[in-house]
Residue frames relative to the residue before (quaternion, step in Angstrom):
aa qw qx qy qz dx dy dz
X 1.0000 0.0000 0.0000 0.0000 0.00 0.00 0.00
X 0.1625 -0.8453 0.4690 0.1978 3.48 -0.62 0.51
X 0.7296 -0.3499 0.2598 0.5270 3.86 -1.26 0.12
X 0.7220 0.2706 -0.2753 0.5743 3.68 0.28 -0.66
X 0.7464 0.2843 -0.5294 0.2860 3.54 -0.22 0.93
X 0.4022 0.5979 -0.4240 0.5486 3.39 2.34 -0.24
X 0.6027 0.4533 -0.4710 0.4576 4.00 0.81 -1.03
X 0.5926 0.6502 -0.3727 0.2952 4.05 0.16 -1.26
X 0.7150 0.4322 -0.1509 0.5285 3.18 0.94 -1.74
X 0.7274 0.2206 -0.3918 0.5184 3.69 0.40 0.19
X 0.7157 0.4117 -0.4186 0.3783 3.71 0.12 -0.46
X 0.5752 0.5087 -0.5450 0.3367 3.79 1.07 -0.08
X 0.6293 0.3837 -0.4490 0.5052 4.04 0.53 -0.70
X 0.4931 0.4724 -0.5234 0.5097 4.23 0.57 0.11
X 0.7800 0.3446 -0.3163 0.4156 3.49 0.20 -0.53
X 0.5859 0.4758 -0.3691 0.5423 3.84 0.88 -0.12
X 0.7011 0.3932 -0.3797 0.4579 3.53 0.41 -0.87
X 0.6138 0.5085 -0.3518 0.4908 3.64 0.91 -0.92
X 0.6456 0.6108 -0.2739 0.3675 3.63 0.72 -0.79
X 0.7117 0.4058 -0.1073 0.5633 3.20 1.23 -1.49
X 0.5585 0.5208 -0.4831 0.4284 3.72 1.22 0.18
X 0.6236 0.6492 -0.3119 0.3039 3.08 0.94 -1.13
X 0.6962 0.5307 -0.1700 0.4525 3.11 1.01 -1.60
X 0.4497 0.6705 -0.3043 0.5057 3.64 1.63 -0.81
X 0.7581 0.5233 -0.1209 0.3699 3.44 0.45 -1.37
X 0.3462 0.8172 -0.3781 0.2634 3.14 1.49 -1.04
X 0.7387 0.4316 -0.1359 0.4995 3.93 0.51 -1.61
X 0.6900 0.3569 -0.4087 0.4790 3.84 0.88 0.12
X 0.7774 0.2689 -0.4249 0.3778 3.21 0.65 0.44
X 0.4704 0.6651 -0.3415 0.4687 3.76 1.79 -0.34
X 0.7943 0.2941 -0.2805 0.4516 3.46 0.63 -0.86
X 0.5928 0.5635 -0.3978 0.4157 3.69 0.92 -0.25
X 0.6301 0.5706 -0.2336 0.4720 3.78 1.65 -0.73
X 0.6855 0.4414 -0.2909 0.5006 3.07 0.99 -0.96
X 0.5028 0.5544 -0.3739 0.5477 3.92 0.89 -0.35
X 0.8777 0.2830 -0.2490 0.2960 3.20 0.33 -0.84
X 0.5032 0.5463 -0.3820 0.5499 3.32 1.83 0.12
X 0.4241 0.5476 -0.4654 0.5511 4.26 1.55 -0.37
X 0.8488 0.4015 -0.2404 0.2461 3.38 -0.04 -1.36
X 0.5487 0.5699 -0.2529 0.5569 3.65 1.73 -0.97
X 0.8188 0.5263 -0.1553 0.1684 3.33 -0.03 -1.58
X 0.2074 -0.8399 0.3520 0.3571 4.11 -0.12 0.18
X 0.6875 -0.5948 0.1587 0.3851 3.22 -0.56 1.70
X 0.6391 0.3890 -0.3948 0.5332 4.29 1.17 -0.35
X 0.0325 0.9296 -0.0484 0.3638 3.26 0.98 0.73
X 0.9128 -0.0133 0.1973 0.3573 2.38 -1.36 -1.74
X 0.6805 0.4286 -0.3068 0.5089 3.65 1.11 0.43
X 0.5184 0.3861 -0.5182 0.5600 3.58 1.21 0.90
X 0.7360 0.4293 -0.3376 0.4002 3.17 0.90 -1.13
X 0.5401 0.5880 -0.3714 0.4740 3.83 0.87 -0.17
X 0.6821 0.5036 -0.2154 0.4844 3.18 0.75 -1.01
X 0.6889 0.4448 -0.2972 0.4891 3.69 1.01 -1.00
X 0.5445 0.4127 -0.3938 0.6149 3.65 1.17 -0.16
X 0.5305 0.5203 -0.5301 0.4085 3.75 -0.26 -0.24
X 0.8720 0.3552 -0.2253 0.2504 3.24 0.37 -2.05
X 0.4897 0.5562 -0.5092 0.4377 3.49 1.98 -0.34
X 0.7837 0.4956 -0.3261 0.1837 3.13 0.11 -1.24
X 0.5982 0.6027 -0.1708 0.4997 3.24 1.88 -0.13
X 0.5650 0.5609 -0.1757 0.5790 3.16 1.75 -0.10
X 0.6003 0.6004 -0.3565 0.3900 3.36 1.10 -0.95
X 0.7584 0.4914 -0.2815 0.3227 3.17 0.43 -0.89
X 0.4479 0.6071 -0.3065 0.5805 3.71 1.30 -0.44
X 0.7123 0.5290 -0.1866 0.4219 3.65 0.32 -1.48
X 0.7732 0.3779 -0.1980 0.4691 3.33 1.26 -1.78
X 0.4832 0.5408 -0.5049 0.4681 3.99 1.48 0.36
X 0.6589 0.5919 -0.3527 0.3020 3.14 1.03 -1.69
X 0.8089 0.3454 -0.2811 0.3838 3.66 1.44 -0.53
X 0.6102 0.5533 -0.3513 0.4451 3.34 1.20 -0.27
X 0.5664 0.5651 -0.4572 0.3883 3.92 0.76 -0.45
X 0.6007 0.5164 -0.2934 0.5352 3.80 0.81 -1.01
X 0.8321 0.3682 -0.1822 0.3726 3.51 0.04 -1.23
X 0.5281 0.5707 -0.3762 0.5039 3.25 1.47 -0.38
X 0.7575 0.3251 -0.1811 0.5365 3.78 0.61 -1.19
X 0.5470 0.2637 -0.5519 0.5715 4.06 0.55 0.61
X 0.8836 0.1078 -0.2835 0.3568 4.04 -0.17 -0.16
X 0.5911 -0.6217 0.3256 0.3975 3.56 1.26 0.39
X 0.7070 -0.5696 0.2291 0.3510 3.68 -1.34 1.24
X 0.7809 0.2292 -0.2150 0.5398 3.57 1.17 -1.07
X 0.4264 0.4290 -0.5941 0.5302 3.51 0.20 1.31
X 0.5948 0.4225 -0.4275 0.5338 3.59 0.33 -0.38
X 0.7052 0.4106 -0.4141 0.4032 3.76 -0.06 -1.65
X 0.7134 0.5463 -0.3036 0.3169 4.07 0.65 -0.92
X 0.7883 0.2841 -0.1708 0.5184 3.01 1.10 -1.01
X 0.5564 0.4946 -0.4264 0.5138 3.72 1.00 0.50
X 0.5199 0.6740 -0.2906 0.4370 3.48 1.67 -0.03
X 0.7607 0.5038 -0.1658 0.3741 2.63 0.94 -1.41
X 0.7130 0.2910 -0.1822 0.6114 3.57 1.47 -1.22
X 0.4307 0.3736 -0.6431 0.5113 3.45 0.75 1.57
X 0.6575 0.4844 -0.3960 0.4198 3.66 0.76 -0.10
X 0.6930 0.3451 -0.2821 0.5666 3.45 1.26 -0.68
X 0.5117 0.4956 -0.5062 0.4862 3.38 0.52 0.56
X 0.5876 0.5116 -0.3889 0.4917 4.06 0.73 -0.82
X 0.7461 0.5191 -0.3297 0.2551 3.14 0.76 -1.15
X 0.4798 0.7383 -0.2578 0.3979 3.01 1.58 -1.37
X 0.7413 0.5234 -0.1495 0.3926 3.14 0.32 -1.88
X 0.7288 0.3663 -0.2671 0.5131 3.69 0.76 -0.82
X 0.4288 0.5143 -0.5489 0.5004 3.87 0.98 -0.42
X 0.8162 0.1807 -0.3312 0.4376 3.86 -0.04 -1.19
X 0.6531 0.4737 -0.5700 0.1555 3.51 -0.60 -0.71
X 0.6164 -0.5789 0.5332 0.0267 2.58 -2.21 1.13
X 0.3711 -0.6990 0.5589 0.2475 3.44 -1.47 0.28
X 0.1844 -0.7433 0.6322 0.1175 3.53 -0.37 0.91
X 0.6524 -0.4987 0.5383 0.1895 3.35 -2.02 0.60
């Protein structure tokens, strides 16, 4: 067996559990957004602008194959998984440096 199939065999359950947090998590940030788009938004509204968030957030995922298949097969599956890791980590990070404290 070599080093990159001992690495494979441990980083795939890392990637499910990590996967299955993520997806876990999903409701701390969906219900705190949607409140805050009830509480911001004027009530004629709040059903395009809901709706236009549905259709992104429903889109992303299409978009986010449409980029990872290509990029995955010019630099190869684990170079993608690492380096799409990583700027999901600098992106968390990002995101907590700015956020605010609401009332």
């Amino acid at each position: 067996m070599t080093v990159y199939e001992k690495t494979a065999i441990f980083a795939f359950p890392v990637f499910v559990f990590c996967s299955f947090i993520m997806g876990a998590s999903g409701s701390f940030f969906n219900v705190p957004l949607l409140a805050h788009i009830q509480e911001t938004v004027a009530p004629e509204m709040m059903g395009k602008v809901i709706s236009l968030l549905s259709t992104a957030m429903t889109l992303a995922t299409p978009f986010g194959l449409l980029l990872a298949g290509p990029v995955s097969e010019i630099i190869g599956v684990e170079r993608w998984f690492v380096s799409s890791g990583i700027l999901m980590m600098a992106a968390g990070v990002f995101c907590l440096l700015r956020t605010k404290k609401f009332d």
